[in-house]
VOGU-3710 file (C-alpha; in Angstrom, 3 decimals, decimal comma):
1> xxxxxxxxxx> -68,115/48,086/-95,531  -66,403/44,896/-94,138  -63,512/43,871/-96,467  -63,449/40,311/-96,456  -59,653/38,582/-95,505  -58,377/35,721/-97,677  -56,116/33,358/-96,149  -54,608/31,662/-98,955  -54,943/28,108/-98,660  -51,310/27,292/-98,726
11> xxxxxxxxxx> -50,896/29,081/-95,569  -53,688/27,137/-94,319  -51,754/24,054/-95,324  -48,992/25,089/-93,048  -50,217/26,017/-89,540  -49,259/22,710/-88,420  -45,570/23,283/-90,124  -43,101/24,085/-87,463  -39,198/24,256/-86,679  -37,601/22,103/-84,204
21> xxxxxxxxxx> -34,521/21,474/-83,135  -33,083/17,433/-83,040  -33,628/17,038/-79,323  -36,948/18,581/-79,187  -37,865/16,073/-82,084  -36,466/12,894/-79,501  -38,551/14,663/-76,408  -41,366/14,793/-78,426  -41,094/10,756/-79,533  -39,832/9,776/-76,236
31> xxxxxxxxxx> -36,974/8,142/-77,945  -32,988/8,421/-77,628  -31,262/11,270/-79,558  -29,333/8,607/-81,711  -32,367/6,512/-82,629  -33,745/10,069/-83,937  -31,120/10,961/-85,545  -30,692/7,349/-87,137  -34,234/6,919/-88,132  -34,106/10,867/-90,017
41> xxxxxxxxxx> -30,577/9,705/-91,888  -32,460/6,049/-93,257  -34,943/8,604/-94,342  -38,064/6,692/-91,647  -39,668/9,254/-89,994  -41,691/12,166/-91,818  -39,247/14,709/-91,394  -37,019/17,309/-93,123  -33,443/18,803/-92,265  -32,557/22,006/-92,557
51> xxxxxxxxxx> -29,326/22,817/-91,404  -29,497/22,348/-87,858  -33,299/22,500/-87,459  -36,303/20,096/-88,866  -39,064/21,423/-90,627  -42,419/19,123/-88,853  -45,612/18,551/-89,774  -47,469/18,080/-86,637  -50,219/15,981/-88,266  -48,177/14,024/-90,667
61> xxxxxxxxxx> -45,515/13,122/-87,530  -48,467/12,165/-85,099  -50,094/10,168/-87,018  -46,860/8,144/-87,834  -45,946/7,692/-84,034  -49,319/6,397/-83,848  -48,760/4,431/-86,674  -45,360/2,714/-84,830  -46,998/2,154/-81,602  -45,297/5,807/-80,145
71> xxxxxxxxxx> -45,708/8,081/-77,816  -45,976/11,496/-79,050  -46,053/15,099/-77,377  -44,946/18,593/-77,759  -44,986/19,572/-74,533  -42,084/21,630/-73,787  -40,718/18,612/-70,977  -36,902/19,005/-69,817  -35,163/15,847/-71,116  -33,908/13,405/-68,601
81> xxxxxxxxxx> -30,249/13,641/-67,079  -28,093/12,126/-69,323  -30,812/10,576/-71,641  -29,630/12,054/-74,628  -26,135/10,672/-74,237  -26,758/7,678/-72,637  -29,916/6,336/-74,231  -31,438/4,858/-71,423  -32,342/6,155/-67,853  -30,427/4,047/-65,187
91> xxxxxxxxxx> -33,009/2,090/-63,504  -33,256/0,280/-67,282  -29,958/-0,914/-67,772  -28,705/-3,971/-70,056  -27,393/-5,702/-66,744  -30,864/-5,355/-64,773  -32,795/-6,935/-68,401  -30,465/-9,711/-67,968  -30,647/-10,445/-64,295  -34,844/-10,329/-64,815
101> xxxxxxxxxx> -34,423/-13,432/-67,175  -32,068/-16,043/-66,839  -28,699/-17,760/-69,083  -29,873/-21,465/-70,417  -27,051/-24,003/-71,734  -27,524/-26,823/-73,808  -30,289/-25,382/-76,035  -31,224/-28,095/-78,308  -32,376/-28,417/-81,757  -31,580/-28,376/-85,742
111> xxxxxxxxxx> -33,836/-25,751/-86,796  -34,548/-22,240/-86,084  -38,098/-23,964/-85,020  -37,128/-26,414/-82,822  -34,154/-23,869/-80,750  -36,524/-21,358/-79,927  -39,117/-24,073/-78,905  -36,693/-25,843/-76,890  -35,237/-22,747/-75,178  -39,208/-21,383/-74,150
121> xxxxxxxxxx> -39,643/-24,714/-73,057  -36,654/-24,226/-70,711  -37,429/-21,075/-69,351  -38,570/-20,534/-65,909  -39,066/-17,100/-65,717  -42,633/-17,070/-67,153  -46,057/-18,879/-66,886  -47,186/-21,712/-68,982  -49,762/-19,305/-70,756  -47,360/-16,887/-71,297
131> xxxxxxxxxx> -44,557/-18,751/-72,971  -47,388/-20,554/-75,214  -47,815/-16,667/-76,483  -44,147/-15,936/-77,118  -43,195/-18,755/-78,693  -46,207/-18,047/-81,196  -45,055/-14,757/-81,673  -41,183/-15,428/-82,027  -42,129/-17,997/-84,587  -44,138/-15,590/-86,336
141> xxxxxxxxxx> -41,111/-13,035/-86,400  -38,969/-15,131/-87,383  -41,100/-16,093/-90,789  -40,619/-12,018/-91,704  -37,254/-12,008/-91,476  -34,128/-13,947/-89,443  -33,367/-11,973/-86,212  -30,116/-13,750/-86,677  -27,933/-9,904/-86,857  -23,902/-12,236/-87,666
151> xxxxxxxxxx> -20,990/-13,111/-85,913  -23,680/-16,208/-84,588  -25,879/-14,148/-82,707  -29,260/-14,071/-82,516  -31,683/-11,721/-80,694  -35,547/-13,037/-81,334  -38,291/-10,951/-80,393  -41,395/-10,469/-80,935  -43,074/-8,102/-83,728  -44,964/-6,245/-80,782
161> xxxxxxxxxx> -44,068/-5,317/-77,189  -45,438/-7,838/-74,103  -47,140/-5,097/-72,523  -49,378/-6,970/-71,091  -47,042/-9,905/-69,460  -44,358/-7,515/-68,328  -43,912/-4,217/-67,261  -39,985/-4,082/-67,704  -37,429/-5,522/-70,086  -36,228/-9,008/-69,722
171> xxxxxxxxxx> -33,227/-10,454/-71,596  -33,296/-14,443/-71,711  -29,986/-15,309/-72,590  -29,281/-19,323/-74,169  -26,403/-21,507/-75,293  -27,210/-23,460/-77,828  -25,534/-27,448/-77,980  -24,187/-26,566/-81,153  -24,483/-24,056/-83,891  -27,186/-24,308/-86,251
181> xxxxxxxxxx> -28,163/-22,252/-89,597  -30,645/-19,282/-88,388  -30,268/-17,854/-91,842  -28,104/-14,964/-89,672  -27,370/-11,989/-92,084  -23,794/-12,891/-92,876  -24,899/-16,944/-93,167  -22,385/-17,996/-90,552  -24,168/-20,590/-88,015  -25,741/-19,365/-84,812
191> xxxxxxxxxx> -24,518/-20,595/-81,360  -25,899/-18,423/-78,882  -29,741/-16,387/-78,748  -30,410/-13,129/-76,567  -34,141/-13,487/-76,240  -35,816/-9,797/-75,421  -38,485/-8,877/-74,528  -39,612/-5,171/-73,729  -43,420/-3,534/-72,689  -42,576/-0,755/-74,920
201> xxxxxxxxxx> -40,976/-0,019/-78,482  -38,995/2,519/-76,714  -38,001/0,436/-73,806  -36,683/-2,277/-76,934  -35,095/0,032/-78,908  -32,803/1,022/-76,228  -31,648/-1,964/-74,771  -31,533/-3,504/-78,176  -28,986/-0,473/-78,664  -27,066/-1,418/-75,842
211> xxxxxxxxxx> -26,761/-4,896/-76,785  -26,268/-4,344/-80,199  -22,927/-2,361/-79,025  -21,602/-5,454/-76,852  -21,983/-7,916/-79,494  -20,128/-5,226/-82,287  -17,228/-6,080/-80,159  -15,477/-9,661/-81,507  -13,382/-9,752/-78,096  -16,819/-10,182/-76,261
221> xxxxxxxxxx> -18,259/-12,430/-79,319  -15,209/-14,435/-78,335  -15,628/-14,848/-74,567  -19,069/-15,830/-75,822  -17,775/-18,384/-77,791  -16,349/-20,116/-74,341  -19,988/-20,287/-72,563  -19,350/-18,369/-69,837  -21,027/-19,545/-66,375  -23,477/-16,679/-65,218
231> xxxxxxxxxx> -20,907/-14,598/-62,931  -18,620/-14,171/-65,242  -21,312/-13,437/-68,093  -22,750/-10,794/-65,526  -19,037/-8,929/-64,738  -18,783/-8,453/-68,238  -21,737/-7,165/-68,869  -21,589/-4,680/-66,143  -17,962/-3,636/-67,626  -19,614/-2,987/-71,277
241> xxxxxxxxxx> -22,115/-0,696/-69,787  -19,975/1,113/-67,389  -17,812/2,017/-70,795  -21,445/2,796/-72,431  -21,622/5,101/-69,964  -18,732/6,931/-69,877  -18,370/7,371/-73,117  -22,197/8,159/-74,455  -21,812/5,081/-77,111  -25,182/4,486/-77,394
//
């Protein structure tokens, strides 16, 4: 007589449930270790700690990356050299976003509106059709929430990656005439705008990192301050990223 086997359906429930360890979690995103590890902290990605593994459900975790515009695989892939410390492979560097766009001075305007329509306006480094588009869709970002992130800084971008216009970052970097209320996070006025835009969430994320780290630093919020002409702007960029990478800051 066949005896029939129950599976209980809790067990059921958990054939998707598996242990991973933080950097398989990253691989598996295609994201840096620290944006991982920053996202599991603010509680943003469907995951749970134990110790130093993290229980996953498969389904619950794919359909979130697909939810957030990720990539998302398993498959056992060896990590890039240095990715995990770094955050960004070397042919994607800060520098190489910059040099792609182009430093503007003089950006007019009053309102949050009228800077970022004067500094598209300005730009040269993409079609008429194109800069139509992002202006749209930095004015629409901005109505969520200011990207102004303090110390007068501002880095507008749009809510989705310009996969279709570009296939690599671009950093558009503008001076405006004078400072202006962006409604910044700490309320002080706004005098300079690091427009970026990235083909990929991933892509943004990690030179948003990168840049994020420079302007952290109230020495180089300082030489800011004294509109730098684009050599000197470039050198010390190049010297933030060669201490990025030597010390795995980001």
């Amino acid at each position: 007589m066949l005896i029939p086997i129950i599976i209980p359906i809790a067990v059921l429930a958990c054939v998707e449930v598996m242990k991973l360890t933080i950097n398989d979690v990253a691989r598996s995103l295609d994201l840096p270790l620290s944006t991982v590890e920053r996202w599991i902290r603010q509680g943003r990605i469907p995951i749970k700690r134990s110790g130093q593994t993290y229980t996953v459900d498969r389904t619950a975790l794919e359909k979130w990356a697909k939810s957030h515009k990720l990539a998302f695989s398993l498959q056992d892939a060896p990590a890039a050299p240095g990715a995990d410390a770094v955050g960004v492979p070397d042919s994607e560097t800060l520098l190489s976003a910059m040099k792609r766009g182009e430093i503007l001075y003089g950006i007019h305007g009053d309102t949050t509106d009228e800077v970022l329509a004067s500094a598209v306006e300005a730009m040269t480094v993409f079609p008429a059709e194109v800069k139509t588009e992002l202006l749209e869709r930095l004015l629409e970002r901005e109505r969520l929430t200011s990207t102004g992130i303090g110390k007068g800084v501002a880095i507008p971008h749009p809510r989705m990656p310009f996969l279709d216009e570009i296939d690599q970052s671009v950093i558009v970097t503008g001076f405006l005439d004078k400072p202006i209320d962006y409604l910044a996070v700490d309320s002080r006025p706004v005098f300079v705008l690091f427009f970026l835009l990235s083909p990929t969430p991933k892509q943004h994320l990690q030179i948003l990192s990168r840049l994020s780290f420079c302007v952290r630093d109230d020495a180089f919020v300082s030489f800011l301050k004294t509109i730098p002409d684009p050599d000197a702007f470039e050198a010390r960029i190049e010297a933030f990223e060669r201490t990025m990478n030597k010390k795995g800051l980001v």
